[in-house]
Biopython code that builds the backbone (N, CA, C, O; Angstrom):
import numpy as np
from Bio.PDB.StructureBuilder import StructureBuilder

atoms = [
    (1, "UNK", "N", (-22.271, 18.465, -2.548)),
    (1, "UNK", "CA", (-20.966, 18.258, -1.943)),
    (1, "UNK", "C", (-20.473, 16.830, -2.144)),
    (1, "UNK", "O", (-19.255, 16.652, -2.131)),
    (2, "UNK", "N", (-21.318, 15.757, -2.337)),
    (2, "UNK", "CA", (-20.884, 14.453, -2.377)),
    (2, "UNK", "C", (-19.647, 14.369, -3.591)),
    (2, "UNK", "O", (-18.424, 14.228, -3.607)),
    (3, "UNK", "N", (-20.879, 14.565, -4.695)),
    (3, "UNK", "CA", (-20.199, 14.754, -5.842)),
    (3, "UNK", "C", (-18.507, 15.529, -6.331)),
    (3, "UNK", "O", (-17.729, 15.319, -7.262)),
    (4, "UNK", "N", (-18.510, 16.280, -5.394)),
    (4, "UNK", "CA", (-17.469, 16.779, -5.579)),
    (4, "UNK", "C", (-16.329, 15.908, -4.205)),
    (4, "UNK", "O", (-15.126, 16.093, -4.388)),
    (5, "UNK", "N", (-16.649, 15.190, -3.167)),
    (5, "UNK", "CA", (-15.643, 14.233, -2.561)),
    (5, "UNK", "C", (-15.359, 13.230, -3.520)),
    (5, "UNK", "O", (-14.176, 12.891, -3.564)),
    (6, "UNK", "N", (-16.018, 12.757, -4.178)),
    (6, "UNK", "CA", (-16.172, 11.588, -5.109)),
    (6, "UNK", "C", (-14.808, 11.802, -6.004)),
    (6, "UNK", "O", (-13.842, 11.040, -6.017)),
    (7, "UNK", "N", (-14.974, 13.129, -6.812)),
    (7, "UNK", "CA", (-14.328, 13.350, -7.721)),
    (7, "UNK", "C", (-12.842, 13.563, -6.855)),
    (7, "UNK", "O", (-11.798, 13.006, -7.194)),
    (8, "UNK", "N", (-12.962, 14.430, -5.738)),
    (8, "UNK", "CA", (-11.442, 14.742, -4.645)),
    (8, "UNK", "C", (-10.617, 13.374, -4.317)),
    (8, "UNK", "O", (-9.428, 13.062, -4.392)),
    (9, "UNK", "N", (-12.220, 12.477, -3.782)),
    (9, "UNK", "CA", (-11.178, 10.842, -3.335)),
    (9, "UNK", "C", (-11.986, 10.063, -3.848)),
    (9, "UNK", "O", (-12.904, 9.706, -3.111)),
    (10, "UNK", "N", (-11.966, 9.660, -4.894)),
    (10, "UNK", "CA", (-12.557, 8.303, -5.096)),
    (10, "UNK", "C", (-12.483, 7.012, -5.057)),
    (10, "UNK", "O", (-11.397, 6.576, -5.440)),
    (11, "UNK", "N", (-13.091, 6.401, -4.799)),
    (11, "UNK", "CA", (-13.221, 4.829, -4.271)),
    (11, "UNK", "C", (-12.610, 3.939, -5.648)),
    (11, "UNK", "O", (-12.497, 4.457, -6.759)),
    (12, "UNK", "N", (-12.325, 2.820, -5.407)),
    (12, "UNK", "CA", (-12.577, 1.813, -6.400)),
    (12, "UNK", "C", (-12.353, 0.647, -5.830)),
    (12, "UNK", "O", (-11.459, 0.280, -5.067)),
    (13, "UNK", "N", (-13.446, -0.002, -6.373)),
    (13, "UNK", "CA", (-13.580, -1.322, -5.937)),
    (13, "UNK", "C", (-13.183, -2.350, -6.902)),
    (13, "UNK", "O", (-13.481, -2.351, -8.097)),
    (14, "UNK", "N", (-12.499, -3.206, -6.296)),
    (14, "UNK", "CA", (-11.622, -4.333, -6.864)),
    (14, "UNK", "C", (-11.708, -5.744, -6.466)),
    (14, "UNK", "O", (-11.507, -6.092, -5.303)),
    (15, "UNK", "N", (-12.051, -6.697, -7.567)),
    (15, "UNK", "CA", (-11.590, -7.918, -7.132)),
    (15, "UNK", "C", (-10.268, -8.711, -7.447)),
    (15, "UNK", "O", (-9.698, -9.109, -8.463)),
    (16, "UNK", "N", (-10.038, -8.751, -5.988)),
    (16, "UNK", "CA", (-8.604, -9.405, -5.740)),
    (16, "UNK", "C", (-8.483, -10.798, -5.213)),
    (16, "UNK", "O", (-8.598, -11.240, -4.070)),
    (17, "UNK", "N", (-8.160, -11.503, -6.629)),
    (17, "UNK", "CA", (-8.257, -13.159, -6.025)),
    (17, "UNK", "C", (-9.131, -13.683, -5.129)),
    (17, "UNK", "O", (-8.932, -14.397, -4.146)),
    (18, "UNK", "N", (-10.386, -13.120, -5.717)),
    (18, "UNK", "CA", (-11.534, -13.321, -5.314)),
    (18, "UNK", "C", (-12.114, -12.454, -3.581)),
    (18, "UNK", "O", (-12.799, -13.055, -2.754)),
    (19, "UNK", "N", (-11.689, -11.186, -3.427)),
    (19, "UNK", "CA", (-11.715, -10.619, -2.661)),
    (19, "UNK", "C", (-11.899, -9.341, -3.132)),
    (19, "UNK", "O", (-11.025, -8.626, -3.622)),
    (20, "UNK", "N", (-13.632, -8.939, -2.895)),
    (20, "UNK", "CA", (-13.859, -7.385, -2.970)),
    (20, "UNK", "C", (-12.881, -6.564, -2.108)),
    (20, "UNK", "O", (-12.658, -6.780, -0.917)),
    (21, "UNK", "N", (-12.331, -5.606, -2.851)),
    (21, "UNK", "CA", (-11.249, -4.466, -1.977)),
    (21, "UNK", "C", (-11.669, -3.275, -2.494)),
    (21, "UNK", "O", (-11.939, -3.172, -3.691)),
    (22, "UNK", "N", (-11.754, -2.381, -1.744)),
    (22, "UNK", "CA", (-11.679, -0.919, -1.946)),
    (22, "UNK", "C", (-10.526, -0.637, -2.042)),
    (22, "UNK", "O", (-9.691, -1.010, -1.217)),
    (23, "UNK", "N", (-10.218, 0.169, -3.202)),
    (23, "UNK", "CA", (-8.669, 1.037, -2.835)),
    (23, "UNK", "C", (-9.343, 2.668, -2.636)),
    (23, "UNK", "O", (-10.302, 3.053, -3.306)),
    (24, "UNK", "N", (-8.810, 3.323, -1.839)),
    (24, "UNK", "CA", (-9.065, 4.709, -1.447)),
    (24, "UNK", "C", (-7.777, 5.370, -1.700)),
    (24, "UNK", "O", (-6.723, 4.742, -1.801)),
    (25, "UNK", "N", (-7.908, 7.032, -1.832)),
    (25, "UNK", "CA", (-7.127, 7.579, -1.610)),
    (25, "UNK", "C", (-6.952, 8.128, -0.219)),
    (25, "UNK", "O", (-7.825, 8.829, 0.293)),
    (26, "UNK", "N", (-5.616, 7.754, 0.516)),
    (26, "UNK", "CA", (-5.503, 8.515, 1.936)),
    (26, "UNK", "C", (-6.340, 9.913, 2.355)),
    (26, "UNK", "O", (-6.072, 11.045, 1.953)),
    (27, "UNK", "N", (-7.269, 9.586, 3.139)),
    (27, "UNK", "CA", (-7.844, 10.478, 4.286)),
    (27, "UNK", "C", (-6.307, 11.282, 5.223)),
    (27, "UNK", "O", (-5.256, 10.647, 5.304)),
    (28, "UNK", "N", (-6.441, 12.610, 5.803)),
    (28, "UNK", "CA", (-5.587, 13.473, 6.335)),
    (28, "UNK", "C", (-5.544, 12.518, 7.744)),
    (28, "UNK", "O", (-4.534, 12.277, 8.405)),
    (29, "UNK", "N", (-6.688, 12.123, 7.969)),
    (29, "UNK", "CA", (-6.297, 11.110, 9.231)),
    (29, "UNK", "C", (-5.467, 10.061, 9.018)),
    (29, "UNK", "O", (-4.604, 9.819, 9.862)),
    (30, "UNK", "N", (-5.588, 9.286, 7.890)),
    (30, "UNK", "CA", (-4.593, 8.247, 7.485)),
    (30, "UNK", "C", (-3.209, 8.619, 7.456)),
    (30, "UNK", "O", (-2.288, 7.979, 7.963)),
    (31, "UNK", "N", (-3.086, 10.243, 6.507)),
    (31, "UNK", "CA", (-1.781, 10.273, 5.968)),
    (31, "UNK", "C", (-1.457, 11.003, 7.284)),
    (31, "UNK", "O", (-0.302, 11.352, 7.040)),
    (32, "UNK", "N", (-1.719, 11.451, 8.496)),
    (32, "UNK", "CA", (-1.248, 11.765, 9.706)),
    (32, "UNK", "C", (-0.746, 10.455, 10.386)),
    (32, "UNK", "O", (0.438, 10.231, 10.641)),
    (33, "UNK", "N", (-1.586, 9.779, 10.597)),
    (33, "UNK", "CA", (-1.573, 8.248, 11.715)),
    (33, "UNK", "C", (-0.577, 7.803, 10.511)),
    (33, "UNK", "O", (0.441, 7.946, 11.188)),
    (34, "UNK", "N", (-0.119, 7.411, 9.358)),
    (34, "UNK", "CA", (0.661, 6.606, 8.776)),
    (34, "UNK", "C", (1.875, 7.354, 8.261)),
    (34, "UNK", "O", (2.290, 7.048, 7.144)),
    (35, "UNK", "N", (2.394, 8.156, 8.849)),
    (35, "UNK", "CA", (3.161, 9.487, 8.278)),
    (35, "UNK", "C", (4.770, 8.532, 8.077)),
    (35, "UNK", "O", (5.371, 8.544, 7.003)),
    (36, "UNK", "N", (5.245, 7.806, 9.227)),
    (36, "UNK", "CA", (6.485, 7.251, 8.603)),
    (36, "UNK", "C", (6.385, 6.137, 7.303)),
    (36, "UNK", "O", (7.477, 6.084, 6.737)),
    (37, "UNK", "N", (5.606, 5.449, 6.827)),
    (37, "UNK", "CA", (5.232, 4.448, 5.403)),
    (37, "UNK", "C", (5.642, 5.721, 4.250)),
    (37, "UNK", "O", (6.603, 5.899, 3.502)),
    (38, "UNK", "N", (4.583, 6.358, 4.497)),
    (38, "UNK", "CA", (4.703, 7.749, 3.714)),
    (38, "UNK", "C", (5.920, 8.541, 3.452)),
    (38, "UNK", "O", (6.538, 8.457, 2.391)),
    (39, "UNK", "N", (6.210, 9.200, 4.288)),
    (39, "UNK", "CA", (7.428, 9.622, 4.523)),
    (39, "UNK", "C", (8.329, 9.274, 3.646)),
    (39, "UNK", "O", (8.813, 9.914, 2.712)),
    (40, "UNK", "N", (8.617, 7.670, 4.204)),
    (40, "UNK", "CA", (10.135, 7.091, 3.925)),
    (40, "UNK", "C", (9.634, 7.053, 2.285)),
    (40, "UNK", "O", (10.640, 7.036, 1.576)),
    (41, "UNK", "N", (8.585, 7.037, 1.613)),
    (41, "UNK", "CA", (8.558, 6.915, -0.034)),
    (41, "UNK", "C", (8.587, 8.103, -0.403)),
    (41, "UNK", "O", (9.344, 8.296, -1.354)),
    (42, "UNK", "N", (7.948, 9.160, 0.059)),
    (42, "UNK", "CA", (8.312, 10.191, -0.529)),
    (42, "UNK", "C", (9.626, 11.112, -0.836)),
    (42, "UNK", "O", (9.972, 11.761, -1.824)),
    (43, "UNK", "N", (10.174, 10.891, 0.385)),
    (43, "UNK", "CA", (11.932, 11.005, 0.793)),
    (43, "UNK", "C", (12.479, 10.640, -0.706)),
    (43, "UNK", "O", (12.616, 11.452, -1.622)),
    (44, "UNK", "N", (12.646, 9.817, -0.734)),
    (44, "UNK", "CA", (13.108, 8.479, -1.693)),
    (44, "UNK", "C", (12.734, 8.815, -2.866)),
    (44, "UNK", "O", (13.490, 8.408, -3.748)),
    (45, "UNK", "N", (11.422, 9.693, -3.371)),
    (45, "UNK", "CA", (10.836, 9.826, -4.921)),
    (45, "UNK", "C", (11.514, 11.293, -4.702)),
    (45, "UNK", "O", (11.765, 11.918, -5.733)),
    (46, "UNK", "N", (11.796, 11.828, -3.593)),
    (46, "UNK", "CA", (12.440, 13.714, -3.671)),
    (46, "UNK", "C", (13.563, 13.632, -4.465)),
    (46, "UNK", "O", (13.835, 14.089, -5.576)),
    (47, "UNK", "N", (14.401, 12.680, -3.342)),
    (47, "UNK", "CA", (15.771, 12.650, -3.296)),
    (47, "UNK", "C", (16.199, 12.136, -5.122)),
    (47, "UNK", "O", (17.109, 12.562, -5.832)),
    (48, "UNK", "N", (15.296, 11.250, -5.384)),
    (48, "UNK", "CA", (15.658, 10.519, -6.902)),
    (48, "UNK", "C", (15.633, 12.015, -7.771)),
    (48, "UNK", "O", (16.599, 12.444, -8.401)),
    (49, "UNK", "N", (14.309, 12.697, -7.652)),
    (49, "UNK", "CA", (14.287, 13.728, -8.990)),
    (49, "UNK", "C", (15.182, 14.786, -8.141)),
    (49, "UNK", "O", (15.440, 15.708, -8.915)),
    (50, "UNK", "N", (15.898, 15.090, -6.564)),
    (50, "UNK", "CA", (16.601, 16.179, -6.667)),
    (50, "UNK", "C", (17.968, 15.681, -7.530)),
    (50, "UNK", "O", (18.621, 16.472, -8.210)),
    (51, "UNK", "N", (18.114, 15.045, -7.470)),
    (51, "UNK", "CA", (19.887, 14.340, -8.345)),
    (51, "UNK", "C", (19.456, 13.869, -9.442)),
    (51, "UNK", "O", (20.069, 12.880, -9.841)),
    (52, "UNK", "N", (18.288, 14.371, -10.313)),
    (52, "UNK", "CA", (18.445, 13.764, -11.532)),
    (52, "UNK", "C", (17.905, 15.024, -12.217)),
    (52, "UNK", "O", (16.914, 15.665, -11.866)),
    (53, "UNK", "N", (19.058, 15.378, -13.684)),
    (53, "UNK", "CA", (18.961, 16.175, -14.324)),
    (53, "UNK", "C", (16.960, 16.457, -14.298)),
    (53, "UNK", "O", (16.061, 15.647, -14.071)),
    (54, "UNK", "N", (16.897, 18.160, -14.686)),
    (54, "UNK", "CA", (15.094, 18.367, -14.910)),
    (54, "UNK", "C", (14.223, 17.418, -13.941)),
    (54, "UNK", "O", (13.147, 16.986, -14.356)),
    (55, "UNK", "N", (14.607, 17.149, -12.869)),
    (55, "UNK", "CA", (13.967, 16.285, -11.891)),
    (55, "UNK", "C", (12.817, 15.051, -12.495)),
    (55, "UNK", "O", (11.690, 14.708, -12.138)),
    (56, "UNK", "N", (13.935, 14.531, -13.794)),
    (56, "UNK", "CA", (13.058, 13.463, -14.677)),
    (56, "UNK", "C", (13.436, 12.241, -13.833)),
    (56, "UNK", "O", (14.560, 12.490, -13.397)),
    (57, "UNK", "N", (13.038, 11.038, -13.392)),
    (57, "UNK", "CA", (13.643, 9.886, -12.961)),
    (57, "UNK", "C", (13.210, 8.425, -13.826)),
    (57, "UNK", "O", (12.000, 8.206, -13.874)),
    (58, "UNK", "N", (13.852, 7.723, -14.301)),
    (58, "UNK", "CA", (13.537, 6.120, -15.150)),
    (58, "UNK", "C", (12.558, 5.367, -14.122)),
    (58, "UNK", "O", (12.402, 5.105, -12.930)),
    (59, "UNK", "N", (11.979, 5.189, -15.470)),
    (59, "UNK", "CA", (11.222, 3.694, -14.375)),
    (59, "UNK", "C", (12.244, 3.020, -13.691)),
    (59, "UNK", "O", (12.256, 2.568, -12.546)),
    (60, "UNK", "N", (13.302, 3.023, -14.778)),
    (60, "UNK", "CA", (13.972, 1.904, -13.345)),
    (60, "UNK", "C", (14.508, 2.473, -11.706)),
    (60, "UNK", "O", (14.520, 1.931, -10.601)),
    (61, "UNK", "N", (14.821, 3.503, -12.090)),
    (61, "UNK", "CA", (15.114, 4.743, -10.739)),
    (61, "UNK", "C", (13.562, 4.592, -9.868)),
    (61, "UNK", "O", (13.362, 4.542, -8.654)),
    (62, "UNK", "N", (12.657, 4.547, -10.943)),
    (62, "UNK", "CA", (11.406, 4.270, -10.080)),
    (62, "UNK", "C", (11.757, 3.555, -8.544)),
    (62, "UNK", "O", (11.912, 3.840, -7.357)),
    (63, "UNK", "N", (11.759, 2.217, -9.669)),
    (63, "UNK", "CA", (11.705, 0.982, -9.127)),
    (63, "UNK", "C", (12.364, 0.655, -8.313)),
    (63, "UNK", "O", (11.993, -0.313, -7.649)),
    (64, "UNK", "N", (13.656, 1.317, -7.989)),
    (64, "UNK", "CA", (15.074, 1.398, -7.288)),
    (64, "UNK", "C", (14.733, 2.006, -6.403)),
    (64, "UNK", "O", (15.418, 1.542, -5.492)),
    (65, "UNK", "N", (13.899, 3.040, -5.838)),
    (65, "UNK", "CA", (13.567, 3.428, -4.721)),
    (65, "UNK", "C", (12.196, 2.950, -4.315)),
    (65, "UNK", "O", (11.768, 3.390, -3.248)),
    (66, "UNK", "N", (11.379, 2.046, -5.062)),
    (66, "UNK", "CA", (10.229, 1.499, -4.601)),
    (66, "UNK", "C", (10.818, 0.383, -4.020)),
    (66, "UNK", "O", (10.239, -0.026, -3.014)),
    (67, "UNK", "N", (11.965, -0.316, -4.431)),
    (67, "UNK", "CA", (12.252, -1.757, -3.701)),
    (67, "UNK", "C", (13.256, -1.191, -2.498)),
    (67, "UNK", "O", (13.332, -1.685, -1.373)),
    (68, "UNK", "N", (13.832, -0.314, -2.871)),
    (68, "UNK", "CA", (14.472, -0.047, -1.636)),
    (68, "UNK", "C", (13.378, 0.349, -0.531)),
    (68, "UNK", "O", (13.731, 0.545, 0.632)),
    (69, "UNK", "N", (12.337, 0.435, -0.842)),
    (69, "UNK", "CA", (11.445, 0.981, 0.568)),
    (69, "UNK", "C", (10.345, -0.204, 0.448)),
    (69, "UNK", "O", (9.197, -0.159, 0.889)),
    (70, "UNK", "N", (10.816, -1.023, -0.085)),
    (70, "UNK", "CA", (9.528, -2.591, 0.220)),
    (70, "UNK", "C", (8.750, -2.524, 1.410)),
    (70, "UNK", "O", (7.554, -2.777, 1.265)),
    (71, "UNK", "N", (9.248, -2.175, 2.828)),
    (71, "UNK", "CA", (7.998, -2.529, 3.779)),
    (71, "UNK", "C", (7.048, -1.364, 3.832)),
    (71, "UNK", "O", (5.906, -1.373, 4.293)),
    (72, "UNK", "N", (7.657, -0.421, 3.322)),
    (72, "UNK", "CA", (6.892, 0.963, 3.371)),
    (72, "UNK", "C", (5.904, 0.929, 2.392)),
    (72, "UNK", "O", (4.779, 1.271, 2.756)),
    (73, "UNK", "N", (6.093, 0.532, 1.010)),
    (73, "UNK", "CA", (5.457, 0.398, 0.227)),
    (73, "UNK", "C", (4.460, -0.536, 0.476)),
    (73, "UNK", "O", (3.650, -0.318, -0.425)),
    (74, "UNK", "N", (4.104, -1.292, 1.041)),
    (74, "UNK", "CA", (3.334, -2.323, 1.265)),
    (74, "UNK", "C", (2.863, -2.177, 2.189)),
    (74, "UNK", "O", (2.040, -3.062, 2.420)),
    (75, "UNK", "N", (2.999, -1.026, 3.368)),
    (75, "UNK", "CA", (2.366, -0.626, 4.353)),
    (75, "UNK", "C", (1.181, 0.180, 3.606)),
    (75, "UNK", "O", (-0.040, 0.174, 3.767)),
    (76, "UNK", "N", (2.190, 1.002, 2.564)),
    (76, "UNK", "CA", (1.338, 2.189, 2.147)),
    (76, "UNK", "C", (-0.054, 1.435, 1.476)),
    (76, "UNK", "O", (-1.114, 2.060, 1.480)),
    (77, "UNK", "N", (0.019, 0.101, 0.922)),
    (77, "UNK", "CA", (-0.867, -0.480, 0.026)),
    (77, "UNK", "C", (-2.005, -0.792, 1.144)),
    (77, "UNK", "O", (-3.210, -0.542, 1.130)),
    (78, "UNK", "N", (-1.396, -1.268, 1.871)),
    (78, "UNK", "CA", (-2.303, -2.161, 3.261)),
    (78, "UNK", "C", (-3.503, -1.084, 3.535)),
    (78, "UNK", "O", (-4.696, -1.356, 3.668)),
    (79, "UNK", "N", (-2.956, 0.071, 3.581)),
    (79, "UNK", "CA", (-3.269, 1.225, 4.293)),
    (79, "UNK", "C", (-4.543, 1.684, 3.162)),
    (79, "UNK", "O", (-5.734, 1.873, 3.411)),
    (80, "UNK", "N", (-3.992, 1.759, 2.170)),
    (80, "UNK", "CA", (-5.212, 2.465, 0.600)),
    (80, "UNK", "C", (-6.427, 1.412, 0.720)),
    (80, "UNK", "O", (-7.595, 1.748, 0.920)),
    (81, "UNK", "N", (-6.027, 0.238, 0.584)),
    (81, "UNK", "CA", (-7.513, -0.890, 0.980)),
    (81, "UNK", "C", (-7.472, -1.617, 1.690)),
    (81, "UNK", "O", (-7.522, -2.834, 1.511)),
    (82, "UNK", "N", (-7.347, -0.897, 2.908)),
    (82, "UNK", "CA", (-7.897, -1.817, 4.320)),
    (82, "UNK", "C", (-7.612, -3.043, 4.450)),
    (82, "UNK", "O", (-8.502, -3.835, 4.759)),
    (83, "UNK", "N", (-6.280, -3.472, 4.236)),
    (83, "UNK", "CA", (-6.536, -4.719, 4.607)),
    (83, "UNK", "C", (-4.952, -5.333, 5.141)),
    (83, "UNK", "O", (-4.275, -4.323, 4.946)),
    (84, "UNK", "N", (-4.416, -5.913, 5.445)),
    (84, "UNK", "CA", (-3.341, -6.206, 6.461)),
    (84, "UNK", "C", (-1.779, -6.586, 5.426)),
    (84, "UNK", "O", (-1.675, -7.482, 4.589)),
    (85, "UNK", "N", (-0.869, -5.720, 5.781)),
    (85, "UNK", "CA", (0.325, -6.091, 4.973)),
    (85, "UNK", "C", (0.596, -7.534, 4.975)),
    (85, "UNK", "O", (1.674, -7.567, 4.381)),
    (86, "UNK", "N", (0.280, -8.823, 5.287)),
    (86, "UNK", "CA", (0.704, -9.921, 5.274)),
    (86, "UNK", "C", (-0.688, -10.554, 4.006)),
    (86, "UNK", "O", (-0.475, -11.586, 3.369)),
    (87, "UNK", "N", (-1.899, -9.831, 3.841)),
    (87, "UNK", "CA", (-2.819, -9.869, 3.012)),
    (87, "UNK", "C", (-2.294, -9.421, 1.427)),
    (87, "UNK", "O", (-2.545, -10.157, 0.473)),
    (88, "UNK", "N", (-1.591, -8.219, 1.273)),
    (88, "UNK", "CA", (-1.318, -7.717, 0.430)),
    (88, "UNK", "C", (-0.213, -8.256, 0.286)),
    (88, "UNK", "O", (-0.257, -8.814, -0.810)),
    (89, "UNK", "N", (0.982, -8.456, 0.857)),
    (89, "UNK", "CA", (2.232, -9.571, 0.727)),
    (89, "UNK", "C", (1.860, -10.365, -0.276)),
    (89, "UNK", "O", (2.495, -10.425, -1.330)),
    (90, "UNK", "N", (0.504, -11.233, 0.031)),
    (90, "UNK", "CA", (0.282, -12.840, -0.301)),
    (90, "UNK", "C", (-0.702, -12.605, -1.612)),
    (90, "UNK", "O", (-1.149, -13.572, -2.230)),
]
sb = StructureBuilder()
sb.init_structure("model")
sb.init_model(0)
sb.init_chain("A")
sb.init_seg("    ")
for serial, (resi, resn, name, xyz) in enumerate(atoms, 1):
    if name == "N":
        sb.init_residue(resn, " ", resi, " ")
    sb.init_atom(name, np.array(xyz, "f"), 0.0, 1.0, " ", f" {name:<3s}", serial, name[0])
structure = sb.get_structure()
């Protein structure tokens, strides 16, 4: 059974400016307890491919709804490796 969580969520460990980080993929407890971060990006990636022909969207359309949701996005990061949006800010 391990083997197969591994492959479902896997870990990765990262050094970040000299700081071991795990990035994870959200646990159902996470993506419950963090549901508005979430939310407001997913909203935002719907809404882009429902108004765009074959629900294709540009990187830059990406990017246009990733900056429009800056604190969310950076919640969402805080949240994947543990560590505090003013950490991941900096």
């Amino acid at each position: 059974m391990a083997d197969e969580l591994n492959i479902l969520l896997p870990d990765r460990t990262l050094n970040v400016n000299g700081v071991q980080v795990t990035v994870h993929e959200y646990t159902l407890a996470e993506q419950l307890q963090h549901r508005q971060p979430l939310r407001d990006i997913s909203s935002g990636l719907c809404d882009a491919m429902n108004s765009a022909p074959n629900a294709e969207i540009s990187v830059e359309e990406l990017f246009d709804v990733l900056g429009e949701r800056w604190p969310s996005v950076m919640q969402a990061v805080a949240i994947s490796c543990g560590q505090t949006v003013e950490w991941v800010s900096g």
